[in-house]
C-alpha positions in Angstrom: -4.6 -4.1 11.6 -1.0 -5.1 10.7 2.0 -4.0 9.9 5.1 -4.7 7.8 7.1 -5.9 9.7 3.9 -8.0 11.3 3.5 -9.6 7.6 7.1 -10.3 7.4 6.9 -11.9 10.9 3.9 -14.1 9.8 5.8 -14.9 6.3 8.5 -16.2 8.2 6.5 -19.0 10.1 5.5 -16.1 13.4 2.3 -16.5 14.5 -0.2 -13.5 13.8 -3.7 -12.3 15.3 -6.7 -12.8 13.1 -9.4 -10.1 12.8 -11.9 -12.2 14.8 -8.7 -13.1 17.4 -7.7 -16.7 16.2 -4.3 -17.0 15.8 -3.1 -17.6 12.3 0.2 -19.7 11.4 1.9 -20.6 8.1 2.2 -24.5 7.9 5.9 -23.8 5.9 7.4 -20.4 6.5 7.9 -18.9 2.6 11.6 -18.2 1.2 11.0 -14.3 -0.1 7.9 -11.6 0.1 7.1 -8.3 -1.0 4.3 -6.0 1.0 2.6 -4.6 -1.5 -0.2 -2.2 0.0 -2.4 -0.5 -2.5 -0.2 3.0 -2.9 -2.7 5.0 -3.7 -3.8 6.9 0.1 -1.2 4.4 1.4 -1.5 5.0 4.9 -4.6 7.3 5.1 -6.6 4.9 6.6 -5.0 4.3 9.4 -4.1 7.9 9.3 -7.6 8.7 9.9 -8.5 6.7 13.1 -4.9 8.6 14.4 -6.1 11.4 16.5 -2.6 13.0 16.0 -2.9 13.7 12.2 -4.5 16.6 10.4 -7.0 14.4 8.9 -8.3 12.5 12.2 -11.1 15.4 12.1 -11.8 15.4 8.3 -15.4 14.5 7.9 -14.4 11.6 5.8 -12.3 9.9 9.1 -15.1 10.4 11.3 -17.8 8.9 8.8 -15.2 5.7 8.4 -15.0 5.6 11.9 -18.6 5.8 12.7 -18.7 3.1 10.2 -16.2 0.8 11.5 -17.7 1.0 15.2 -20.8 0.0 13.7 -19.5 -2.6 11.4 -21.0 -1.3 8.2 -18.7 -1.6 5.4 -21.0 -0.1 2.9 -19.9 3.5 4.2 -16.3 2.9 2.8 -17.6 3.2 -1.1 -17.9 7.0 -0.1 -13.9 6.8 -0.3 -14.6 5.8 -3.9 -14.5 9.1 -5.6 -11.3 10.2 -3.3 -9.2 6.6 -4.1 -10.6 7.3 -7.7 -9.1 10.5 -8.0 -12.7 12.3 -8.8 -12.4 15.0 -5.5 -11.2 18.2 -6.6 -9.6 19.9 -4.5 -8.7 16.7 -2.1 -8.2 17.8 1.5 -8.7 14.6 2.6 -5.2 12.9 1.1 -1.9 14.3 3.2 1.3 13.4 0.8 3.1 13.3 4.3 1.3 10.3 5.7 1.7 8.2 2.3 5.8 9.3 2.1 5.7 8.3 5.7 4.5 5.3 4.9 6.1 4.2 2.2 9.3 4.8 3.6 8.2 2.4 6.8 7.3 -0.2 4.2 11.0 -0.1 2.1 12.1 0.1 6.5 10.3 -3.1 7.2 11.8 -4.7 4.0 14.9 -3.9 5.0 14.9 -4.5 8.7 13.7 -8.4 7.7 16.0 -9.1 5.1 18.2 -12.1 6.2 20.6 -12.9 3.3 20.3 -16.6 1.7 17.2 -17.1 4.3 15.0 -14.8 3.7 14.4 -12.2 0.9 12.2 -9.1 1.1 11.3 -6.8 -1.9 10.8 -3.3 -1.8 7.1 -2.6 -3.4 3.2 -1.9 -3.8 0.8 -2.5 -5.6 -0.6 0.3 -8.2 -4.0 -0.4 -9.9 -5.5 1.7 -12.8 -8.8 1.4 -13.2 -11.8 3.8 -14.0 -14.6 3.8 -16.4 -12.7 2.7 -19.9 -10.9 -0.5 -17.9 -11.3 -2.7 -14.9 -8.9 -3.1 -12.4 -5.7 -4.0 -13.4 -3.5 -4.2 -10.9 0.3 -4.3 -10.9 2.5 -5.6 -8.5 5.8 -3.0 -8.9 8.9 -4.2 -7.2 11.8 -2.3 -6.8 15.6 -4.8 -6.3 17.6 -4.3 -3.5 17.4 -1.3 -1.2 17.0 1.6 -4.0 13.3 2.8 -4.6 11.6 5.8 -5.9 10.7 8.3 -2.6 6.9 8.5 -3.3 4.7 5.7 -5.3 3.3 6.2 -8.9 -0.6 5.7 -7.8 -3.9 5.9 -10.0 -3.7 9.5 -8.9 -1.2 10.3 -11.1 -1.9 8.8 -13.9 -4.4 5.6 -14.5 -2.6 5.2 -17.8 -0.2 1.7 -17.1 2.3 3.5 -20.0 2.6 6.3 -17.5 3.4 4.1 -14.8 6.2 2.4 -17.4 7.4 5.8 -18.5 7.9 6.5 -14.6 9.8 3.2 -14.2 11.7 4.0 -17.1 13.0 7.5 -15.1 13.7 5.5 -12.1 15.7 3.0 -13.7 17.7 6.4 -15.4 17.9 7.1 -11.3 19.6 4.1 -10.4 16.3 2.3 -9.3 16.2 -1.1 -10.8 12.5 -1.9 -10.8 9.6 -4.0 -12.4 5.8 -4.3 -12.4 4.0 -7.9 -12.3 0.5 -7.9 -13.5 -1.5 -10.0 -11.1 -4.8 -10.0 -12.6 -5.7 -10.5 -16.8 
C-alpha cells in the first residue's frame, strides 16, 4: 500500500501508515536501503485494482479484488501458476506495467539519494523456485545509477546460473551489479 519513495521516507526516520492505521516509526533512522520488490509481475498487483490498465478487467484482477474486499487471502494462491510461470499463453502479465515500474523504483532510488547521509541502491529481489528447489531468493543490486531496463525474474529463467550469466552481460553493459542470497 506503499511506495518507494514511502519506504525511503520511513527508512529515513518519516513516519508511515500501517495496514490497520497505526502509525509506524523507526526508533534510529538507517544509513543506506535498497527496495527490493519481488520482480517477477512487479507492479501487476497494483496494476490490477488500476481501472486505467488493460488488466483491471482480466478475470484474474477482479477475483483478487473480490478477494481483497472480502479479506480472503486464500484466493491469491490462484496467482500461483501465473508468478510460477505455468500459464501459457499469459494475458494476464503486461511487460509495460513491470518496465514502468521498475524504472519508478531505480526513480525513487535516485530521487532519495543524499550523498554521505543517505545511500539508496538500485534493486529487487529475484527468487527461483519450483518443484526441484525451494525458494531461494536473491537480493540483486545494481551500484550507482546504471541498471539493466527490465528485471531478470523466475520467468525467465529459474536457473540462479542464468540470472549470473545475465549479470555477467550487464556488467559487459556498463552495469556494475551483484546478487545477495538472503535465505540458505
Amino acid at each position: 500500500r506503499t511506495d518507494p519513495n514511502d519506504a525511503y521516507a520511513f527508512a529515513k526516520g518519516g513516519v508511515i501508515k500501517h495496514a490497520t492505521g497505526r502509525d509506524l516509526q523507526l526508533s534510529t533512522p538507517l544509513d543506506f536501503e535498497a527496495v527490493t520488490d519481488h520482480a517477477t509481475y512487479l507492479g501487476m498487483l497494483p496494476a490490477m485494482f488500476d481501472d486505467t490498465t488493460g488488466v483491471y478487467n482480466h478475470p484474474m484482477a477482479k477475483s483478487i479484488r473480490e478477494a481483497f474486499r472480502n479479506r480472503d487471502r486464500s484466493a491469491f494462491s490462484a496467482m500461483l501458476p501465473y508468478i510460477g510461470g505455468q500459464v501459457e499463453n499469459d494475458d494476464l502479465l503486461d511487460k509495460a506495467v513491470v518496465g514502468n515500474t521498475w524504472n519508478k523504483v531505480a526513480q525513487a532510488a535516485e530521487a532519495n539519494y543524499e550523498p554521505g547521509k543517505f545511500t539508496t541502491f538500485i534493486g529487487y529481489e529475484y527468487t527461483s523456485s519450483g518443484p526441484e528447489m525451494e525458494n531461494l531468493h536473491r537480493n540483486v543490486i545494481f551500484a550507482g545509477s546504471g541498471h539493466a531496463d527490465m528485471p531478470f525474474t523466475r520467468l525467465d529463467s529459474t536457473n540462479p546460473e542464468d540470472l549470473w550469466d545475465w549479470m555477467d552481460a550487464q556488467r559487459a553493459a556498463g552495469n556494475e551489479v551483484l546478487a545477495i542470497p538472503h535465505n540458505s
